[in-house]
N, C-alpha and C positions, 0 to 999 in steps of 0.2 A: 504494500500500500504506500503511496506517495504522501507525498508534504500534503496536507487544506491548505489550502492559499484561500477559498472562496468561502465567508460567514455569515448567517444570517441571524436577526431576532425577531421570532415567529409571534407575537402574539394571538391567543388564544384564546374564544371564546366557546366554552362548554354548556351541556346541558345540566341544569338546578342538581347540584350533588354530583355532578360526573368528574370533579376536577382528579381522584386519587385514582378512576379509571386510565383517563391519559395521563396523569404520569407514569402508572403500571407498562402503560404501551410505551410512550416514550424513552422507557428505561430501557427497552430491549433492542433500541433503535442506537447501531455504531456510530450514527453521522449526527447525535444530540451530545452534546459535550455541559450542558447546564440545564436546566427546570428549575424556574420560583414560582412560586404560588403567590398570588399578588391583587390587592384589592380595586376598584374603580368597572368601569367598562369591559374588559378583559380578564380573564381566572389565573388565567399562565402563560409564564412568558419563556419559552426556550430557546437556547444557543444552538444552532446549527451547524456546522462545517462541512466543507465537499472537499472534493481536488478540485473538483474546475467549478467556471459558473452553471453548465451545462448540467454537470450530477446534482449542484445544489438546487436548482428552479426542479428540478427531476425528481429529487427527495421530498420537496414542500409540496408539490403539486401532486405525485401520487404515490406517498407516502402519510406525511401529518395529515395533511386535510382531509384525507379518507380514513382515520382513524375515529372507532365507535366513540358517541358521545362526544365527537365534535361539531361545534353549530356554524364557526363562523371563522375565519383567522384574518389577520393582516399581518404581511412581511416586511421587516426593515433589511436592505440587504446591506451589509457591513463595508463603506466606504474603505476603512482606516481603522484598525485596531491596535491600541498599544496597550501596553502593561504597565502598569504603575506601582505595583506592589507586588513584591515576592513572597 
């Protein structure tokens, strides 16, 4: 398997009580690298990674989104990622 170069953060909207559903799912998923559980408009918000942009739009589009107990999502794709803390 090569480098990610390509990241995204998926925001998630679930069905009433579904959120420890997709996390369940999302945990067995190699290209989710983080899951928060997170208050407002959205339930959860996961880190993505691909090798290229091509597996990434490929993994959100039918992978997360066709996952039970999802209603709705919106994708941030990751300009720029740095580290700030070790």
């Amino acid at each position: 398997m090569g480098k990610k170069v390509a990241s995204a953060y998926v925001l998630i909207n679930t069905e009433i009580g579904g959120e420890e559903d997709v996390i369940a799912q999302l945990k067995d998923m190699p290209e989710v690298e983080e899951v928060s559980v997170v208050y407002g408009v959205y339930d959860i918000v996961a880190k993505i990674t691909s090798e290229t942009m091509e597996l990434l739009k490929e993994n959100i589009t039918t992978k997360v989104r066709h996952l039970n107990k999802v209603r709705s999502t919106m994708t941030m794709i990751a300009a720029e990622s740095r580290v700030l803390k070790k």
